[in-house]
C-alpha positions in Angstrom: -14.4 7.4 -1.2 -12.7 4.5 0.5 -10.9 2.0 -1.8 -9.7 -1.8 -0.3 -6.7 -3.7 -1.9 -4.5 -6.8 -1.5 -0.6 -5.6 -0.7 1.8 -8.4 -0.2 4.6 -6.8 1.9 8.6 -7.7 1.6 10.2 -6.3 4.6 14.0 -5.7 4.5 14.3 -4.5 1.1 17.4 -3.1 -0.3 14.9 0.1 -1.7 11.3 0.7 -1.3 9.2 0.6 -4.1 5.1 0.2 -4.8 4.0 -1.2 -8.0 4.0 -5.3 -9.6 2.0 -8.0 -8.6 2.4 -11.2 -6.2 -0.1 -13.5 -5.2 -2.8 -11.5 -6.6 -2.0 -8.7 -4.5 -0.1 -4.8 -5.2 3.7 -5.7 -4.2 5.1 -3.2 -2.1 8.6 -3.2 -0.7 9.8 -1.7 2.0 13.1 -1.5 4.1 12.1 -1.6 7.6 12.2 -5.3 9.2 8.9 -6.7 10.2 9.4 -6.2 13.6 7.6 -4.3 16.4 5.1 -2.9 13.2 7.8 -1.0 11.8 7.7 -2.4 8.2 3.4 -1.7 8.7 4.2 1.7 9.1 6.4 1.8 6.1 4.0 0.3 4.2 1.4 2.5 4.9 3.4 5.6 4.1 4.5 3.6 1.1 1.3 3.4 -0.5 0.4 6.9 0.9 3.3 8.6 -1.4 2.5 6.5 -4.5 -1.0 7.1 -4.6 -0.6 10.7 -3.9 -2.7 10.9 -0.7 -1.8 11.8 3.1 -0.4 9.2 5.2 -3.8 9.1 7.4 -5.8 8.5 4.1 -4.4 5.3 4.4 -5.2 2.2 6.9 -4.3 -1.5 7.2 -7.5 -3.5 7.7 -6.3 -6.6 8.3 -3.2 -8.7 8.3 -1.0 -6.6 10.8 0.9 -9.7 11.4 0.9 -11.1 8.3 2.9 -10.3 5.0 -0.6 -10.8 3.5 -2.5 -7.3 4.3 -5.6 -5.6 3.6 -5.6 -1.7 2.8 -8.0 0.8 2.7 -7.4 4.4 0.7 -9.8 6.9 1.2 -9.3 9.5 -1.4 -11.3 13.3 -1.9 -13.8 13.1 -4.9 -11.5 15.4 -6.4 -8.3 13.0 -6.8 -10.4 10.2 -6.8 -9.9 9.6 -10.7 -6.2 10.7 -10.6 -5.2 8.3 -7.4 -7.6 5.5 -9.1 -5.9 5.6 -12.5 -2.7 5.2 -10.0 -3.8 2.1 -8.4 -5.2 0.8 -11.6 -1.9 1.3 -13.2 0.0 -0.4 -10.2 -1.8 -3.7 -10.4 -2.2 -4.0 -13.4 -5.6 -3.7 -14.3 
């Protein structure tokens, strides 16, 4: 079951760390500079560890260039309700 969300990225963050809102969108923060997709590839192995899923579970959609991104999660029926009480939690709804 694929799920789609909002991420606004900060590259070059002192730690790396998923969870709070900005701009409508999960925050995540990552360490890697947003260079040469580096801090992309953080981010998706960000969001891969906090929702509990493996790193290819998880794409970018859109925005590769932009802080702005779109993600997509595809999670097994079984962790579906565990990982979507996860996401739920992280932005707050």
């Amino acid at each position: 079951m694929p799920i789609r969300f909002p991420v606004h990225v900060q590259p070059g963050a002192r730690a790396p760390a998923v969870g709070g809102m900005r701009a409508s969108s999960l925050l995540v923060k990552v360490r890697e500079p947003a260079t040469e997709g580096k801090a992309n590839n953080a981010v998706l192995l960000a969001v891969a560890d906090a929702f509990g899923v493996r790193p290819r579970a998880v794409r970018l959609v859109h925005g590769r260039g932009s802080r702005r991104k779109l993600v997509e999660v595809t999670i097994d029926d079984e962790l579906g309700a565990a990982t979507l009480a996860r996401l739920k939690a992280s932005t707050g709804g």
